[in-house]
C-alpha positions in Angstrom: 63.1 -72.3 8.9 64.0 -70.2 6.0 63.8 -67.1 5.7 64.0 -66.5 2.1 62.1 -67.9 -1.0 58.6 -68.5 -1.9 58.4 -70.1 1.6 59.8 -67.5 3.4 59.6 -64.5 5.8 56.9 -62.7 3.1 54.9 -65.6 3.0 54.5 -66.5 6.3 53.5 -62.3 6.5 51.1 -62.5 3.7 49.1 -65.7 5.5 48.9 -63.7 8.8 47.3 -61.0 7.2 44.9 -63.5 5.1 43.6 -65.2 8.9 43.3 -62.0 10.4 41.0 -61.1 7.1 39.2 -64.5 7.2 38.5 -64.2 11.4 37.1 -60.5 10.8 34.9 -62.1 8.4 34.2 -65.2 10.2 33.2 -62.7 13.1 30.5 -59.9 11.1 29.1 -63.7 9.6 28.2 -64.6 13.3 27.1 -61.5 14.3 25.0 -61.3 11.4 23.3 -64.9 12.4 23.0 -63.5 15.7 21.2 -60.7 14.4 18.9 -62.8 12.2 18.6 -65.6 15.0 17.3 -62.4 17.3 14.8 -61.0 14.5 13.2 -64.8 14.0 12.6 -64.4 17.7 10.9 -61.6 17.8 8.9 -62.4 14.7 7.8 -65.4 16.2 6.7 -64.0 19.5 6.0 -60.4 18.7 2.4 -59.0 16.8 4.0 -55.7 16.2 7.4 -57.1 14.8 4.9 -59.0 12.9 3.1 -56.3 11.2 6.0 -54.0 11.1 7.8 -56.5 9.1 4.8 -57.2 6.8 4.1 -53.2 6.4 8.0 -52.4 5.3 8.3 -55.3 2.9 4.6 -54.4 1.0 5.2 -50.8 2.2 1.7 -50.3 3.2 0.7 -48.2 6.2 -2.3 -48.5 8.7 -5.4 -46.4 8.4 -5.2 -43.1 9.4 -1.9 -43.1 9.6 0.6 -41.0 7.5 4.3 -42.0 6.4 6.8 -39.5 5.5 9.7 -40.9 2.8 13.1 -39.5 3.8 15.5 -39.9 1.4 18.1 -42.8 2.0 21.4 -41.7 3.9 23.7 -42.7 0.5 21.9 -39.9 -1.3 22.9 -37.2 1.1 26.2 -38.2 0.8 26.2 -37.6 -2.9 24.8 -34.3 -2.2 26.9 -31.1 -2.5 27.3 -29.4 1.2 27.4 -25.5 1.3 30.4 -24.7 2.3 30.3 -21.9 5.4 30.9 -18.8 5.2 33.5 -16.3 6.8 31.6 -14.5 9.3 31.9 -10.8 7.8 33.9 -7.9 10.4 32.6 -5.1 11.9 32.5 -2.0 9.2 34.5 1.3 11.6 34.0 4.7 10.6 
């Protein structure tokens, strides 16, 4: 095996990293078909997983009941955070 040239060492390197890439993908895919396969489930058996599903997608809310809209986590990031202040020393006179 050679170690040098388009075949080489660097090669060989750069297709290690590409599987380990491709089996960290291949792995979020199934758990995110696990995750699906577990929500059809629960749709399928559940009356509450059925209405809350319905409710979030037309965002509708029961009767007398009252829904408070946080906003989304990604916003918060964005937001400035107040930096703390030194706590101040005791004054002597």
């Amino acid at each position: 095996m050679a170690l040098r040239g388009p075949q080489g060492l660097p090669s060989l390197l750069e297709k290690r990293q590409e599987i380990r890439s491709m089996e960290e993908e291949n792995a979020n895919l199934k758990r995110d078909i696990d995750n699906r396969k577990k929500l059809i489930h629960d749709l399928e058996f559940s009356r509450d997983k059925q209405d809350e599903a319905i409710r979030r997608i037309l965002n509708q809310t029961k009767p007398n009941e009252t829904e408070f809209m946080l906003p989304d986590h990604g916003l918060a990031e964005n937001t400035p955070t107040p930096t703390p202040q030194p706590a101040l020393a005791p004054v002597k006179h």
